[in-house]
N, C-alpha and C positions, 0 to 999 in steps of 0.2 A: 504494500500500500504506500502511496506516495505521500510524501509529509511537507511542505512549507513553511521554513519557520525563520524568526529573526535571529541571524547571525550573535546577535546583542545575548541573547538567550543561549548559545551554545555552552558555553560554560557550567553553567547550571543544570540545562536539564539532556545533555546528550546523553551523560554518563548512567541516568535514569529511566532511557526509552526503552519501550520491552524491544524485542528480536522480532526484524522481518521487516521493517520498516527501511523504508528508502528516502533517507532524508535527503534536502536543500536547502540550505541556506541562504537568505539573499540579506545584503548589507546596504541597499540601496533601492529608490524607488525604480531604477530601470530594471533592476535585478527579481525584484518583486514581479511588477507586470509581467515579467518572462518568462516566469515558472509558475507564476496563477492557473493557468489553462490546464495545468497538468495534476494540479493539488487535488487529492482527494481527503486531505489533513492539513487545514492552513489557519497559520498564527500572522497573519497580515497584516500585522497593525503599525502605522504612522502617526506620527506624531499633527501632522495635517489631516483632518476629518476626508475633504476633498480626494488628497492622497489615497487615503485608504479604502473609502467609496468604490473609487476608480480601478483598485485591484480588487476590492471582493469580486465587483460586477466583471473582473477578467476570467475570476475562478469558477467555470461554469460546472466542474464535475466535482465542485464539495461535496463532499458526500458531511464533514463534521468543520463548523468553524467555532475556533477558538478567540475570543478577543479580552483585553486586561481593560477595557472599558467597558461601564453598568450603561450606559442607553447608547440605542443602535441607532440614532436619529439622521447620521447621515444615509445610511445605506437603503438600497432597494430590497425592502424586506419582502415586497410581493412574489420579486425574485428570487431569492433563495429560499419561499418555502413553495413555488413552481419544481424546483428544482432538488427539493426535498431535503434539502440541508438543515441540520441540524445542529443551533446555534449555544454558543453555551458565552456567557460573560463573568466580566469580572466585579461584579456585586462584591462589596465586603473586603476588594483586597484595598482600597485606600480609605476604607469607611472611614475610621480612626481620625485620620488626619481631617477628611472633611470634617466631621461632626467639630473637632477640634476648632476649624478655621471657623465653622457658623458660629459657636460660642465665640470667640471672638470677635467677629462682627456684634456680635449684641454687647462687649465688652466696651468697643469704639467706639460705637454709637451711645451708649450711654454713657459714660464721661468725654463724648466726644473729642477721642486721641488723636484723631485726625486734625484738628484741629491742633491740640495741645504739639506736633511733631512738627506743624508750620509756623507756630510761635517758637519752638526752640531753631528753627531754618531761619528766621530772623533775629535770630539773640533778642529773646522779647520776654520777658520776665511778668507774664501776668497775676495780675492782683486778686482772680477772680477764676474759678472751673469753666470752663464754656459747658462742661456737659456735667450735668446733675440725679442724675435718672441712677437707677439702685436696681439689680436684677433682684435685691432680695425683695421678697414676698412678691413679685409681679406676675403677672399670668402671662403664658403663653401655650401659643397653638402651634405645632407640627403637623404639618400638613404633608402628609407620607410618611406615617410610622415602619418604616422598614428596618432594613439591615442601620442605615444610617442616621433615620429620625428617631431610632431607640436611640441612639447613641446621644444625640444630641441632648434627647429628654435626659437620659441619666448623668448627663455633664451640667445640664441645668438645674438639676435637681440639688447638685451639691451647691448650689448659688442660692438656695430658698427657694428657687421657682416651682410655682403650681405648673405642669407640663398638662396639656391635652392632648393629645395625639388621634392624627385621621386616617383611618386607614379604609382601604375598600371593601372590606367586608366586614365592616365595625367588630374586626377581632375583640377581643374582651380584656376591659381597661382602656379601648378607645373610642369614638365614633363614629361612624360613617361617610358616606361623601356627599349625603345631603343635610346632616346635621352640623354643618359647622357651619354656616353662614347666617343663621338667626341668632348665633352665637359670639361676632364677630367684635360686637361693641365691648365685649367681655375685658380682650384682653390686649396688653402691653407690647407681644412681641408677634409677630407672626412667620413662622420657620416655613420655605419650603423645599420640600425634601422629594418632590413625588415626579416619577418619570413623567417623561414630553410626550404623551398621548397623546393623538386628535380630541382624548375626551376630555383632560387636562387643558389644551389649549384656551390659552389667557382667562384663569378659572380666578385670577383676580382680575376684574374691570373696573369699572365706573364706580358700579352699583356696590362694587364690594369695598372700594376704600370710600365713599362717601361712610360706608356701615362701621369702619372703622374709627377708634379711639384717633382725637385729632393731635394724641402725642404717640400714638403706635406706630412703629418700624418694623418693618418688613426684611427678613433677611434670607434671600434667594442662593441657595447651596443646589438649587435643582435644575433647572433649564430655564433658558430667558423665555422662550415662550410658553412660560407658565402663566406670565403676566403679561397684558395687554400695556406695550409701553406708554402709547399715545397716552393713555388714561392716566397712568405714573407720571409722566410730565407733567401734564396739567392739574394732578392733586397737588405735588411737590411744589412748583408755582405756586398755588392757591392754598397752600399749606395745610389741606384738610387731613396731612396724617405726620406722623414725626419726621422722619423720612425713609432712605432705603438703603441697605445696604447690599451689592450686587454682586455675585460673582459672576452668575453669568447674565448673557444680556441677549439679544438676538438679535442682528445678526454679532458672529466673532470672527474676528477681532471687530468693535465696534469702530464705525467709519469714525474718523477726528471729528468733521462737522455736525455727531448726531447728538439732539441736542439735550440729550439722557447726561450725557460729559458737563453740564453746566448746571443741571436741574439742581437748586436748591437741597441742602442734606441731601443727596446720591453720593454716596462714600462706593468706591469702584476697587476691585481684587482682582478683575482682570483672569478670570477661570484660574486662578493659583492655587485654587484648594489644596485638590488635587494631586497637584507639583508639588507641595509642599512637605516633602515625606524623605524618608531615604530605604523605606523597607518595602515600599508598595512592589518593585521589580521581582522583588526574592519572594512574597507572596503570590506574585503571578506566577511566575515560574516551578511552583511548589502545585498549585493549584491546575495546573498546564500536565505536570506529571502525572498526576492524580488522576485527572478524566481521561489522558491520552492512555491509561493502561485499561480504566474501568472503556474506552471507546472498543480497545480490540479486544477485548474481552465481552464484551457484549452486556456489560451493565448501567447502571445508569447513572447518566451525568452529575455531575456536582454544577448548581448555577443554569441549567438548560433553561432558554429563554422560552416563553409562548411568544411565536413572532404574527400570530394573529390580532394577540395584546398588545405587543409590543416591549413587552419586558418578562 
């Protein structure tokens, strides 16, 4: 069976593949596209969404694809399940660090550091906090209690934060996907954590930061188009909520001109979460050996996506 994988990754998990496999290597995107067509085993991942898109869609006879990223939002998902591929992600291997990074986003934001790091960038000695706000006793909502919104909640919790968490099948201890928006005025923070579904798409709008607390912040660990920007501009402007803290945005990289970069309180991470680790590789690669033995053996995947869901 034919195997594709990232050169970056040999180290780690050649010494761990079963027997019978016929691996390649590619170290490069030309390298990648050239041996796509022939994978029946591909670990295809770039660092450019784009990139990598462009080689799944060259790997017509996946039979299994492997990727170290939790949403498939670039790729042609209609296509690989035409084609019967059977997808497995990496949920779980940078949880840690994101959950880590949304807590602090709600850290920034309330004593407003951002600010405080541009007063020390001008040798400026203020008399005065610009940010006042206190996670302890505040409420807050996780909006996609997963691998990653637990994490968060349980990072919050040690701060005094009351956590609620949403989950889509109001698993027990959270609530559902139609119960949290009569519930909105509730609270302090608002986490979101839940993949880039068409049913997700911009599940914050208008209607939902007008419902909001007009000192609540929003802190986006999940995909930009979770949120309807247009509508974030124009709250932000009219300051009907605290403001927002972004990692990601839609589109990435966001163009200079757009004018999300300027909105009042929009504190910007630049999708760093993420990046922000140094164990996340060694966890894919652990995880990579894992289903790549349970694949030829014929059991079941660790992470297999529903790519009807979408996640």
């Amino acid at each position: 069976m034919k195997a594709v994988l990232p050169a970056l990754a040999r180290p780690l998990v050649e010494p761990q593949l079963p027997a019978g496999l016929d691996v390649a290597w590619f170290a490069s995107r030309e390298e990648a596209l050239a041996l796509a067509p022939t994978a029946e085993i591909g670990w295809l991942d770039n660092n450019d969404p784009r990139v990598w898109a462009e080689t799944v869609a060259a790997a017509r006879n996946l039979k299994w694809l492997s990727t170290i990223y939790a949403g498939l939002d670039p790729l042609d998902k209609a296509q690989l399940l035409a084609q019967g591929t059977r997808v497995t992600n990496g949920s779980g291997v940078n949880a840690h660090t994101v959950a880590e990074y949304a807590v602090m986003g709600a850290l920034v934001a309330a004593k407003r550091f951002d600010q405080v790091v541009r007063a020390a960038d001008r040798h400026e000695w203020p008399l005065d906090a610009p940010g006042k706000l206190e996670l302890f006793e505040s409420h807050a909502l996780v909006i996609g209690y997963g691998t990653i919104g637990r994490l968060i909640g349980e990072r919050l919790a040690g701060f005094g934060v009351t956590v609620t968490g949403v989950t889509r099948t109001a698993a027990p201890g959270t609530i559902g996907p139609d119960d949290w928006r009569p519930r909105l005025p509730e609270f302090d923070w608002i986490f979101l954590a839940a993949p880039g579904t068409d049913a997700n798409r911009a599940m914050i709008g208008e209607a939902e930061l007008r419902a909001m607390k007009s000192s609540a912040w929003i802190i986006n660990v999940g995909r930009g188009a979770l949120i309807d920007q247009d509508a974030l501009v124009e709250a932000l402007h009219k300051r009907r909520i605290g403001g927002a803290f972004l990692d990601t945005v839609t589109p990435e990289p966001l163009p200079p001109e757009h004018p999300l970069w300027t909105a009042p309180n929009a504190i910007h991470s630049m999708h760093l979460s993420g990046r922000s680790q140094t164990r996340m590789f060694l966890r894919a690669a652990a995880l990579f050996v894992e289903n790549v033995h349970a694949f030829v053996e014929g059991r079941a995947l660790r992470n297999e996506v529903n790519l009807e869901a979408g996640y």
